[in-house]
C-alpha positions as CSV (number, residue, x, y, z in Angstrom):
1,X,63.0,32.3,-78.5
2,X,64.7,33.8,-75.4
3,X,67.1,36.7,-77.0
4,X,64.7,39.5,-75.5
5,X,65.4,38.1,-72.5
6,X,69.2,39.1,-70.4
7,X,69.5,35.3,-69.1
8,X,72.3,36.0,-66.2
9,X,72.9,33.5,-63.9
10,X,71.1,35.2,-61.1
11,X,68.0,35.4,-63.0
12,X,68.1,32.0,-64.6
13,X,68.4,30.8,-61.3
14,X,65.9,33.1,-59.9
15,X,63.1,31.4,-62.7
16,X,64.3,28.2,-61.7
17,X,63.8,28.7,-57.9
18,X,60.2,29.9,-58.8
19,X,59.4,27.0,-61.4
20,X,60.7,24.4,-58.4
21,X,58.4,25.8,-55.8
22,X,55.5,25.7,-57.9
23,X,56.0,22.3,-58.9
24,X,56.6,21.6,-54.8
25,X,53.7,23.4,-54.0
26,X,51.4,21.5,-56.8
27,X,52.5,17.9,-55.0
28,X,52.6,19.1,-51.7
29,X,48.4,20.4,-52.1
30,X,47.7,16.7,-53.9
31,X,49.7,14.9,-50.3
32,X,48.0,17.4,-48.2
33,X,45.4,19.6,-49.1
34,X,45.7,23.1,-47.3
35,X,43.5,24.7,-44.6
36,X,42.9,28.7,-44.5
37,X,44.9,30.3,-41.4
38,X,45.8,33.6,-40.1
39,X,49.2,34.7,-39.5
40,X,51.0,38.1,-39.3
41,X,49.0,38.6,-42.8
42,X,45.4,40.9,-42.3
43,X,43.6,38.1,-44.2
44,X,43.2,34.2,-43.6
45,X,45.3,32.6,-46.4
46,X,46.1,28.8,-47.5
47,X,49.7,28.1,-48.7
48,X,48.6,28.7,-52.1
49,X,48.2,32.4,-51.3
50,X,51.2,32.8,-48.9
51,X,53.3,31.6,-51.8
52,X,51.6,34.1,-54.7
53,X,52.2,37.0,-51.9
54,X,55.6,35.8,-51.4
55,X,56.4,35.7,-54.8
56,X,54.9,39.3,-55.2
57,X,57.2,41.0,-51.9
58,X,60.1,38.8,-53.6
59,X,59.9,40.5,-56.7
60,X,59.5,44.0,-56.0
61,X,62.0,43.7,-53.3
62,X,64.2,42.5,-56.2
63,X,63.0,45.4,-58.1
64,X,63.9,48.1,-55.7
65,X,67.6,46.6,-55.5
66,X,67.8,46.3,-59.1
67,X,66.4,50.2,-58.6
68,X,68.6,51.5,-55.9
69,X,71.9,50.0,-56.8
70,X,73.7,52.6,-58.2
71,X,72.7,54.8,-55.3
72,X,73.9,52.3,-52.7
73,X,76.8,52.2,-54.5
74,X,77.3,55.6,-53.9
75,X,75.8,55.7,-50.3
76,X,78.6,53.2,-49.5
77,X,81.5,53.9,-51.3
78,X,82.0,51.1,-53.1
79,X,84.0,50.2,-56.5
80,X,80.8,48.9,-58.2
81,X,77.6,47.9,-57.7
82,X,76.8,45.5,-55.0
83,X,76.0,42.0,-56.5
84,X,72.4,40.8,-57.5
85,X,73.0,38.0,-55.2
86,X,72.5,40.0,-52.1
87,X,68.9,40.9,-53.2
88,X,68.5,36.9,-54.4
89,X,68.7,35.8,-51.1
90,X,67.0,38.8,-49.2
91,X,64.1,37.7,-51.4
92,X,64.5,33.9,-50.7
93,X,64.4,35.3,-46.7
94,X,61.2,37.8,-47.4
95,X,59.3,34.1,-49.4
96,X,60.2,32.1,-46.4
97,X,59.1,34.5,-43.6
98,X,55.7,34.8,-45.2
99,X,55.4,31.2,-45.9
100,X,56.3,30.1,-42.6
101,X,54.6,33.5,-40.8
102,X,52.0,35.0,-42.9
């Protein structure tokens, strides 16, 4: 069902992450319904949409790494390319600053 798919480790536990926070976010809403609020964001947004925007930035930021790899690779000097993890947790950083923030 999933052989399209390259299931790494990073990216399994990147779907993971995401499936857990929804599930968090679904029983967290049915405790505590949200309120709309302004943050560093140009809109008023309720959790809900902090967490779809933070998804978004996560994803293209992991995009661009995925993207620019080989060139920072280069840029740097290194061996190989630098490992998917780095842009895991700069993503997990980018979702929690817009959470907490936005």
């Amino acid at each position: 069902m999933f052989d399209w798919m390259a299931w790494t480790t990073p990216v399994a536990v990147f779907f993971t992450c995401i499936v857990l926070m929804l599930a968090g976010m679904t029983v967290w809403e049915i405790k505590s319904p949200t309120t709309l609020r302004r943050g560093f964001l140009p809109i008023a947004t309720t959790r809900g949409d902090r967490l779809f925007i933070g998804l978004l930035a996560a994803a293209y930021l992991n995009l661009a790494f995925v993207g620019l790899a080989p060139n920072i690779e280069g840029w740097l000097g290194m061996a190989e390319p630098p490992s998917i993890w780095i842009s895991f947790v700069a993503s997990m950083l980018l979702l929690v600053v817009v959470m907490r923030k936005g």
